[in-house]
ROPAGU-435455 format. One record per residue (C-alpha): chain; x, y, z. Coordinates in nm, 2 decimals. Layout:
# ROPAGU-435455
[rec 'A'; [X; Y; Z]]
...
//
This chain:
# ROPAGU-435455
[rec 'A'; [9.11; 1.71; 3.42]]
[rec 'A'; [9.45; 1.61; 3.56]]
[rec 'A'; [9.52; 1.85; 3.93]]
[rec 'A'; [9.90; 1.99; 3.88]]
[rec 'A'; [10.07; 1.96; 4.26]]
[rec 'A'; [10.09; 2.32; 4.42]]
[rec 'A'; [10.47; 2.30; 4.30]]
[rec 'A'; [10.42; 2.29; 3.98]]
[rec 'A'; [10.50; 2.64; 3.86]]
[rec 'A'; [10.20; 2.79; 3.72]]
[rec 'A'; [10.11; 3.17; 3.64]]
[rec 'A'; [9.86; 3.25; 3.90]]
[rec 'A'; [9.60; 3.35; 3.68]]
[rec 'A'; [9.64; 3.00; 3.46]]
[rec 'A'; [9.60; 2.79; 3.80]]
[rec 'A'; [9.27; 3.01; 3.90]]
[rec 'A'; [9.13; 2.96; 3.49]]
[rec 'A'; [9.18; 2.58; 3.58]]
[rec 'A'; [9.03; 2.60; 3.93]]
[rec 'A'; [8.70; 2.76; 3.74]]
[rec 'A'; [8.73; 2.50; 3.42]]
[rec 'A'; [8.72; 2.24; 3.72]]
[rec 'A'; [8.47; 2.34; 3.87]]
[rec 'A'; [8.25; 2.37; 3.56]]
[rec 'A'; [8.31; 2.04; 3.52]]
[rec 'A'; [8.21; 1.88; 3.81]]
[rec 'A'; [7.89; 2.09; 3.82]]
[rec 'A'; [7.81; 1.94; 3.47]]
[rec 'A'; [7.88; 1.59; 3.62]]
[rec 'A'; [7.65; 1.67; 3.90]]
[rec 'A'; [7.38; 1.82; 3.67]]
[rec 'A'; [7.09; 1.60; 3.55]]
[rec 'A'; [7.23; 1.48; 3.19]]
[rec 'A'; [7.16; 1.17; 2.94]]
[rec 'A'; [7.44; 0.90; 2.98]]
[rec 'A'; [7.73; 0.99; 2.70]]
[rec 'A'; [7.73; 0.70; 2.40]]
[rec 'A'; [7.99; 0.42; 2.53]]
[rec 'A'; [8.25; 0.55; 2.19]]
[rec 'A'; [8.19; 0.90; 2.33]]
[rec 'A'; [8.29; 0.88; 2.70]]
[rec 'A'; [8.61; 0.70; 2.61]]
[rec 'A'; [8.94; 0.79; 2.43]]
[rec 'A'; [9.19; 0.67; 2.15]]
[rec 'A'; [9.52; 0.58; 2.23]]
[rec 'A'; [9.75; 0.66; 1.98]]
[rec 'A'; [10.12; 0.69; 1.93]]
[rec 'A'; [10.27; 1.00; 1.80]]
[rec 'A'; [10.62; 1.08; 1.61]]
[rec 'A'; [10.77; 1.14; 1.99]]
[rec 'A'; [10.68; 0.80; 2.04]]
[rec 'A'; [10.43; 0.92; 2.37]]
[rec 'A'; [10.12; 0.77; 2.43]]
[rec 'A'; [9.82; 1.00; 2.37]]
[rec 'A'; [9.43; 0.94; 2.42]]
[rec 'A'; [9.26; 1.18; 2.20]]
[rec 'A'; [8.88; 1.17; 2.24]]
[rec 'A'; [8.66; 0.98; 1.99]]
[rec 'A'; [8.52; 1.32; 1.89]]
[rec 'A'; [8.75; 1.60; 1.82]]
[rec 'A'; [8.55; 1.91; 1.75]]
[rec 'A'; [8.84; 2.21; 1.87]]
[rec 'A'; [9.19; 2.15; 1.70]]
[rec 'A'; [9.45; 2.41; 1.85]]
[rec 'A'; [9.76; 2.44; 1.59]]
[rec 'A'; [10.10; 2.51; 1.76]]
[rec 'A'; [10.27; 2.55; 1.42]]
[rec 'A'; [10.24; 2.71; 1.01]]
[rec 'A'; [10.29; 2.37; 0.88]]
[rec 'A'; [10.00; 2.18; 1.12]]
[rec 'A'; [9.77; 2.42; 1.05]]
[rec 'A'; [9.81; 2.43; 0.67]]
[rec 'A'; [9.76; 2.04; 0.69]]
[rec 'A'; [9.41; 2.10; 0.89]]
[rec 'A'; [9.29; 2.32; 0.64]]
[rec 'A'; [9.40; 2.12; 0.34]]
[rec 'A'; [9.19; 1.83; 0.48]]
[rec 'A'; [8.86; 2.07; 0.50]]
[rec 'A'; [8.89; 2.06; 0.88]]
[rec 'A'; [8.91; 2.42; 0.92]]
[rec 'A'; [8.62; 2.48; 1.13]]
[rec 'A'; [8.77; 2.27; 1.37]]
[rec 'A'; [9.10; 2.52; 1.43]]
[rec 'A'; [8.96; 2.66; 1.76]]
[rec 'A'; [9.33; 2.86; 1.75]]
[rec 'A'; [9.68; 2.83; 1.58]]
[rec 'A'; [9.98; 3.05; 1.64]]
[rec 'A'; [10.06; 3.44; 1.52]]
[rec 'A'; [10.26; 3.30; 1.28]]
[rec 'A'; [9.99; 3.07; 1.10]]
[rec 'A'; [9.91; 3.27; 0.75]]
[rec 'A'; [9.84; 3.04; 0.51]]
[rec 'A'; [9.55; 3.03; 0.36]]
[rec 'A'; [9.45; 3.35; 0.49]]
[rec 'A'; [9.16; 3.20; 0.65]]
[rec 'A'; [9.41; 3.07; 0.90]]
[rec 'A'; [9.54; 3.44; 1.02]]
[rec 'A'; [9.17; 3.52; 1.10]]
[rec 'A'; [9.16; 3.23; 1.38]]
[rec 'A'; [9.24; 3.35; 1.76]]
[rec 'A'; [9.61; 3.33; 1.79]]
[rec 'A'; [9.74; 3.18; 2.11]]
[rec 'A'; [10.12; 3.36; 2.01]]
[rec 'A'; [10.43; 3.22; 1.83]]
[rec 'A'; [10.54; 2.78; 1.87]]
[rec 'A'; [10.85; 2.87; 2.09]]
[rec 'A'; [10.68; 3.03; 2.38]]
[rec 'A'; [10.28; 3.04; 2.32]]
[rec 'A'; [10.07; 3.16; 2.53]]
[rec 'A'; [9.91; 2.82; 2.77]]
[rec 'A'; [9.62; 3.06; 2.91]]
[rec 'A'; [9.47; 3.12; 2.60]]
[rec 'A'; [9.54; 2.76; 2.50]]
[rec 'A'; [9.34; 2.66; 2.78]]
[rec 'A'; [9.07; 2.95; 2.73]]
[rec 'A'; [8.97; 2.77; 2.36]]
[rec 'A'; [8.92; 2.43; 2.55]]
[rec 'A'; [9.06; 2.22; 2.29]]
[rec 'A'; [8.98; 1.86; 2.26]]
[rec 'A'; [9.35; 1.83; 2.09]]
[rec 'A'; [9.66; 2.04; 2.05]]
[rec 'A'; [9.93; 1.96; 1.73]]
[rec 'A'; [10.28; 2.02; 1.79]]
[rec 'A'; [10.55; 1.95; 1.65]]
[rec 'A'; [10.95; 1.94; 1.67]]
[rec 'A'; [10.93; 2.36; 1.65]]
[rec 'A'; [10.77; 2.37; 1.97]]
[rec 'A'; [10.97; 2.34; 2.28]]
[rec 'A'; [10.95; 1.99; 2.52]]
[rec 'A'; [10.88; 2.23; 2.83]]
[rec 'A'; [10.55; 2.35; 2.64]]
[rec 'A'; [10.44; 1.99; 2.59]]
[rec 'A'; [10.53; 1.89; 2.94]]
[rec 'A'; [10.29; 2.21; 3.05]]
[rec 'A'; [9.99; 2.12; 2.83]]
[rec 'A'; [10.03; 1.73; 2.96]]
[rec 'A'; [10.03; 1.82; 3.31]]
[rec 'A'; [9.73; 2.03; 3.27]]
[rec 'A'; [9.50; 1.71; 3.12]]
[rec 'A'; [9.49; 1.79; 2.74]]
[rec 'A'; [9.63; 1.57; 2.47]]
[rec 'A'; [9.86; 1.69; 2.33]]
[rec 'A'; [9.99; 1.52; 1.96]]
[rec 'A'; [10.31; 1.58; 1.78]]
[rec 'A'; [10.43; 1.53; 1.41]]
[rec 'A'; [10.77; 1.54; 1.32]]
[rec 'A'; [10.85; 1.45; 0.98]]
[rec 'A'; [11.20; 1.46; 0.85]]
[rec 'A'; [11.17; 1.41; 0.47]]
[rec 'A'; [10.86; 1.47; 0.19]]
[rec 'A'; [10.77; 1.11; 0.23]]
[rec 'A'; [10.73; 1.17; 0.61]]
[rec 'A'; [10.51; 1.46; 0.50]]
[rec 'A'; [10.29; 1.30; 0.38]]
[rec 'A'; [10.30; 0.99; 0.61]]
[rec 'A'; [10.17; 1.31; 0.88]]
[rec 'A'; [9.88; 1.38; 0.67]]
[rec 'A'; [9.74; 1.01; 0.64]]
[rec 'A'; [9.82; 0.93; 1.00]]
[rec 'A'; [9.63; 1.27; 1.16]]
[rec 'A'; [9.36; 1.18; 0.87]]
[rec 'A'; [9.33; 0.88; 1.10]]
[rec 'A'; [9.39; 1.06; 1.43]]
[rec 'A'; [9.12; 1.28; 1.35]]
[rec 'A'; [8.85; 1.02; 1.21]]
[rec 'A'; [8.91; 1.15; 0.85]]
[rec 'A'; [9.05; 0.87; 0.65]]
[rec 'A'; [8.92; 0.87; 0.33]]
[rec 'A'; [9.03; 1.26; 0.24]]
[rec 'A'; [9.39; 1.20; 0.39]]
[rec 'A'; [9.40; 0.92; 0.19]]
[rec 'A'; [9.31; 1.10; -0.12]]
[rec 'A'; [9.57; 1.38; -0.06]]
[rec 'A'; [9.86; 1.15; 0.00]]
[rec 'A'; [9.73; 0.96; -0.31]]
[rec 'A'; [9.74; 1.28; -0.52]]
[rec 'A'; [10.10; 1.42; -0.37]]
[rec 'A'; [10.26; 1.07; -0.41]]
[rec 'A'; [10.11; 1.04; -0.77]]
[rec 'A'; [10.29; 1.45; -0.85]]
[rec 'A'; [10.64; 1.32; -0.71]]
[rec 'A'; [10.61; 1.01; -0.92]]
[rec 'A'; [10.60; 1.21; -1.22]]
[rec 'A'; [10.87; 1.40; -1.07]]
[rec 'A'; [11.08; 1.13; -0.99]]
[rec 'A'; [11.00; 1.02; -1.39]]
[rec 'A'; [11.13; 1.35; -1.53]]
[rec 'A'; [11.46; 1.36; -1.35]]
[rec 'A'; [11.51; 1.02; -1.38]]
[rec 'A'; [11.93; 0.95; -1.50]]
[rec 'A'; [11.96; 1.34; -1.46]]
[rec 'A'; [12.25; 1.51; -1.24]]
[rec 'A'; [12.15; 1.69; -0.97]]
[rec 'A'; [12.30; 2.01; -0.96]]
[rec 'A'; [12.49; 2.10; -0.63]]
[rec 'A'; [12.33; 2.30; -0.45]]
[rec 'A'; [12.36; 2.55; -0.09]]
[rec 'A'; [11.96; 2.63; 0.07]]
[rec 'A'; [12.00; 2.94; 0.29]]
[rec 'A'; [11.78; 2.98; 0.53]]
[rec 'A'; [12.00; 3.30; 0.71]]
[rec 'A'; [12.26; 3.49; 0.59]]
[rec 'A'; [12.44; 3.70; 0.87]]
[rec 'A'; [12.51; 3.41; 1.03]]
[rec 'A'; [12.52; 3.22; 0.72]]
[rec 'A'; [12.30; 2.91; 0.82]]
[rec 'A'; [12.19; 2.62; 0.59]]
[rec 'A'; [12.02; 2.29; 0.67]]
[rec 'A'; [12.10; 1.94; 0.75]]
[rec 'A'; [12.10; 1.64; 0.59]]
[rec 'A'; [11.84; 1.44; 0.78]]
[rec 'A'; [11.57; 1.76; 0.72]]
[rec 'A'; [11.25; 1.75; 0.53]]
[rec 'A'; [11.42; 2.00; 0.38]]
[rec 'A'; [11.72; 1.86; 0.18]]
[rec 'A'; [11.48; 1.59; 0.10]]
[rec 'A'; [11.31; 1.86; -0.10]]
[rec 'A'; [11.58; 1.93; -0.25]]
[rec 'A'; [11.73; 1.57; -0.40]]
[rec 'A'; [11.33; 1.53; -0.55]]
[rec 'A'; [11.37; 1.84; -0.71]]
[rec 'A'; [11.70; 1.70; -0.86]]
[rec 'A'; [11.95; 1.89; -0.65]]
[rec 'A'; [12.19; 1.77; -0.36]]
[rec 'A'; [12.28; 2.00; -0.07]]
[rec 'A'; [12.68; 2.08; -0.05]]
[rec 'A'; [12.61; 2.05; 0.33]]
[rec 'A'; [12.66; 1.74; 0.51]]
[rec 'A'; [12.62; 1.77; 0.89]]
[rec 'A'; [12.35; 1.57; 1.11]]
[rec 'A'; [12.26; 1.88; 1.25]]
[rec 'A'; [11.92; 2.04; 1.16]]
[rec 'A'; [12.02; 2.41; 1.14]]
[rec 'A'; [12.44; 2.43; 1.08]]
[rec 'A'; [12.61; 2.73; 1.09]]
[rec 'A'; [12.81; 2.78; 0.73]]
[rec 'A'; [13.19; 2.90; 0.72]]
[rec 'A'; [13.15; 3.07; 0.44]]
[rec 'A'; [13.54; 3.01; 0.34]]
[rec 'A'; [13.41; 2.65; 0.34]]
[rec 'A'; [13.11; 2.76; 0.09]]
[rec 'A'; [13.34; 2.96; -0.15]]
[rec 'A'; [13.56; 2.63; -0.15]]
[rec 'A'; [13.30; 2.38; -0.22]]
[rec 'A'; [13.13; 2.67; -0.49]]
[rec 'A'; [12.83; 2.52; -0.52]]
[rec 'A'; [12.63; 2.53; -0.84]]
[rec 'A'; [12.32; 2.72; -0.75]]
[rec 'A'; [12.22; 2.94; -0.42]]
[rec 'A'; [11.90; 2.84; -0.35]]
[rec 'A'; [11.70; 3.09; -0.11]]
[rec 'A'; [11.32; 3.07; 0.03]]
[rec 'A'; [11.13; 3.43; 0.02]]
[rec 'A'; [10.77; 3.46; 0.06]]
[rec 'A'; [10.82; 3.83; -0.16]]
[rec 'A'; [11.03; 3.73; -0.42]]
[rec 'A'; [11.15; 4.13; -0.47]]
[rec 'A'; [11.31; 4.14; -0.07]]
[rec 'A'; [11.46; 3.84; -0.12]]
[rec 'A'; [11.61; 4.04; -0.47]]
[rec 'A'; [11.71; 4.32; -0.29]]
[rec 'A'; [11.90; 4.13; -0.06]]
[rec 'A'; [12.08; 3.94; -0.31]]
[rec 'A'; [12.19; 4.20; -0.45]]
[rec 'A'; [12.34; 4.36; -0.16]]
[rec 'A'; [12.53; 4.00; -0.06]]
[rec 'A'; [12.66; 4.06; -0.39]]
[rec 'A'; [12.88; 4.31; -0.30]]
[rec 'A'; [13.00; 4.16; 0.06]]
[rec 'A'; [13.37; 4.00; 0.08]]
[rec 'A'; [13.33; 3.63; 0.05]]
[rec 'A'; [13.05; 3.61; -0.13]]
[rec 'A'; [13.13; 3.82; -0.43]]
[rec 'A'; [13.38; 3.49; -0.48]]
[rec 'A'; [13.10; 3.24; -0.56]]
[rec 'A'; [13.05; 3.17; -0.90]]
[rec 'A'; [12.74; 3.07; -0.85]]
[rec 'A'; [12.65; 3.45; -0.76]]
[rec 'A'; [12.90; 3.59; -1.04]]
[rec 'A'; [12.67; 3.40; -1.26]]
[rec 'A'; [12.34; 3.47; -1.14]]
[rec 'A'; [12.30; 3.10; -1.07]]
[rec 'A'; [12.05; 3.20; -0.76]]
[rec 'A'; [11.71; 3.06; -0.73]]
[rec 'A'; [11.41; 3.21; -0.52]]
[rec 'A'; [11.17; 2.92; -0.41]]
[rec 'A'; [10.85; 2.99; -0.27]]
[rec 'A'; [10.82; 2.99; 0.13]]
[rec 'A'; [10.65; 2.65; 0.10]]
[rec 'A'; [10.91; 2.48; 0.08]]
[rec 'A'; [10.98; 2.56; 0.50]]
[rec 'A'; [10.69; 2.38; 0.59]]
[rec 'A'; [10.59; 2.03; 0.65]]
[rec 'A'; [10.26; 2.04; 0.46]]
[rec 'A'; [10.15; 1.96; 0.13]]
[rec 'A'; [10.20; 2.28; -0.01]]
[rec 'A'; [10.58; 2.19; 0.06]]
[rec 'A'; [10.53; 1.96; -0.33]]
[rec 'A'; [10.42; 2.27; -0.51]]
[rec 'A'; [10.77; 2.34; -0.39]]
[rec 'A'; [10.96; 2.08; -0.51]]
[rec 'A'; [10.80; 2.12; -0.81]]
[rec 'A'; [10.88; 2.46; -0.86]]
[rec 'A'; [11.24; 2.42; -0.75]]
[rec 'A'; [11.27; 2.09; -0.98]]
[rec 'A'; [11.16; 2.34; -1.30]]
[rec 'A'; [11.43; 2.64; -1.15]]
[rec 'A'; [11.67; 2.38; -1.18]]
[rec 'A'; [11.60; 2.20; -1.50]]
[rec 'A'; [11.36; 2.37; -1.69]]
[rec 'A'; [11.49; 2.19; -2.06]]
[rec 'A'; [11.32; 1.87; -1.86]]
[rec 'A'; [10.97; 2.06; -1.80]]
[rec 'A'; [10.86; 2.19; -2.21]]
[rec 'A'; [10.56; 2.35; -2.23]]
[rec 'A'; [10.27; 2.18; -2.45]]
[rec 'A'; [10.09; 2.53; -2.51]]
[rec 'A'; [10.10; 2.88; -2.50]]
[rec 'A'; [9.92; 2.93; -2.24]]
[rec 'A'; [10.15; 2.64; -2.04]]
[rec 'A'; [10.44; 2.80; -2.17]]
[rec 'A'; [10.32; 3.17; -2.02]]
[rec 'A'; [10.27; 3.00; -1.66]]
[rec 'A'; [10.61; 2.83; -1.73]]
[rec 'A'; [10.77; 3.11; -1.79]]
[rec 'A'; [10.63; 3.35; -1.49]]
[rec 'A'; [10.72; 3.00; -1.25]]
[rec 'A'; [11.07; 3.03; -1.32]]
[rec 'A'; [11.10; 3.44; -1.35]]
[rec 'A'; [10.94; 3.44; -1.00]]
[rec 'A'; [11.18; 3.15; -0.87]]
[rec 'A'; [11.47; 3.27; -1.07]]
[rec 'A'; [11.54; 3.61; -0.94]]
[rec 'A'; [11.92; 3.61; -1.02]]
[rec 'A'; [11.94; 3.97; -0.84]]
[rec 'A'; [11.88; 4.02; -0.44]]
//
């Protein structure tokens, strides 16, 4: 384990856990053991999104998850015993809200980190530089995904499937969500995507940016964001909105009747009681997937892609036509 210089800033308590981790570990070095395989006593170098070197140990037994979106992809590639911790925030599957939490991405907690003795810690561009910086100077590798669009997404999953030794069911993953978006893509082929504002707050009023995973979503579910700003999280003018009157209001809500409620009170404020696309009702509720980078975020798009043209999606049975039918009521909630 790397030795920080005394300088270095760290909470007492953290510097004395190291000094006993330390120590630990020279006593098992000192301690009468078999020699380690040659693939086991050395590490991996790979490259992550931030472009930073990181060796990650040939066996990777205790994952900790510094973001929702990393730890959904863990679980989705069966590696869920191996999520030694993930954040407060982590609740999906609900499996993942039973692990030890080690607090929320901006400022978790590095004692606890350290406490789980993780072979690897996922970030990602949620968590702050200065936490990386931290975890680096204290030894552990530390490996970061940041993808910008669904493609990228999925890019992530094949490329920690290798990071983690786990090829073959990463690969079948990004084989199945590429194969769903091709369909997709098939559907809306030659249709017009419908204009569209995603807001993510309203009071400030705050969309996203163009170069964001999330407007991706949105052109391959056949819509095109009004917004048009390089940066990630924009503050709106709504003056600017009412001008541009998009053609549908597109909001993310984990419980589809808060988000309603809420919608119905914008309704009534100044400003946005002059959208047509609220006169109208033209508002669609998307799941919360669609916030994260993980494969969930496709059962997203598809949802939003059926919200938005649903003459494109005709059901083939009743009982297709039933699940049809609850998809777009529960995405569709023209009152909040």
């Amino acid at each position: 384990m790397k030795l920080l210089p005394t300088g270095a800033g760290l909470a007492p308590a953290l510097f004395a856990l190291l000094l006993v981790a330390r120590g630990s570990a020279l006593a098992a070095a000192r301690a009468p053991q078999a020699a380690p395989a040659a693939h086991e006593s050395a590490a991996r170098p790979f490259t992550d999104d931030a472009g930073r070197r990181v060796n990650v140990p040939w066996k990777v037994d205790r994952i900790v998850s510094l973001a929702p979106s990393l730890t959904e992809i863990l679980f989705a590639l069966n590696e869920s015993e191996k999520v030694a911790g993930d954040t407060d925030y982590c609740d999906y599957p609900p499996e993942a809200a039973r692990k030890p939490h080690i607090g929320g991405p901006i400022n978790p907690n590095l004692e606890e980190i350290v406490k789980l003795r993780p072979d690897l810690i996922l970030a990602t561009s949620i968590n702050r530089r200065e936490t990386v910086e931290a975890l680096d100077r204290l030894g552990l590798s530390v490996y970061i995904l940041d993808p910008h669009s669904v493609e990228e997404m999925i890019s992530s999953v094949e490329r920690l499937g290798t990071v983690l030794g786990d090829e073959k069911p990463a690969a079948l993953l990004a084989l199945n969500l590429r194969g769903r978006l091709a369909e997709l893509d098939r559907r809306l082929a030659g249709v017009a995507p419908r204009r569209a504002l995603f807001i993510v707050w309203t009071a400030p009023l705050i969309s996203v940016g163009k170069s964001t995973f999330i407007a991706d979503a949105l052109r391959r579910a056949g819509a095109v964001s009004i917004v048009d700003t390089d940066a990630e999280w924009p503050h709106m003018n709504l003056e600017e909105v009412v001008r541009l009157q998009p053609d549908v209001l597109i909001f993310a809500s984990a419980h589809a009747g808060d988000t309603e409620h809420d919608v119905d009170a914008l309704r009534a404020r100044p400003g946005w009681k002059d959208l047509e696309a609220m006169r109208w009702g033209s508002v669609v509720i998307v799941s919360d997937a669609i916030n994260r980078a993980a494969p969930r975020l496709v059962d997203a798009v598809e949802q939003l892609a059926r919200s938005l043209h649903p003459e494109l999606f005709p059901a083939t049975s009743p009982a297709a036509a039933a699940k049809s039918t609850a998809v777009v009521e529960e995405a569709c909630a023209c009152a909040r």
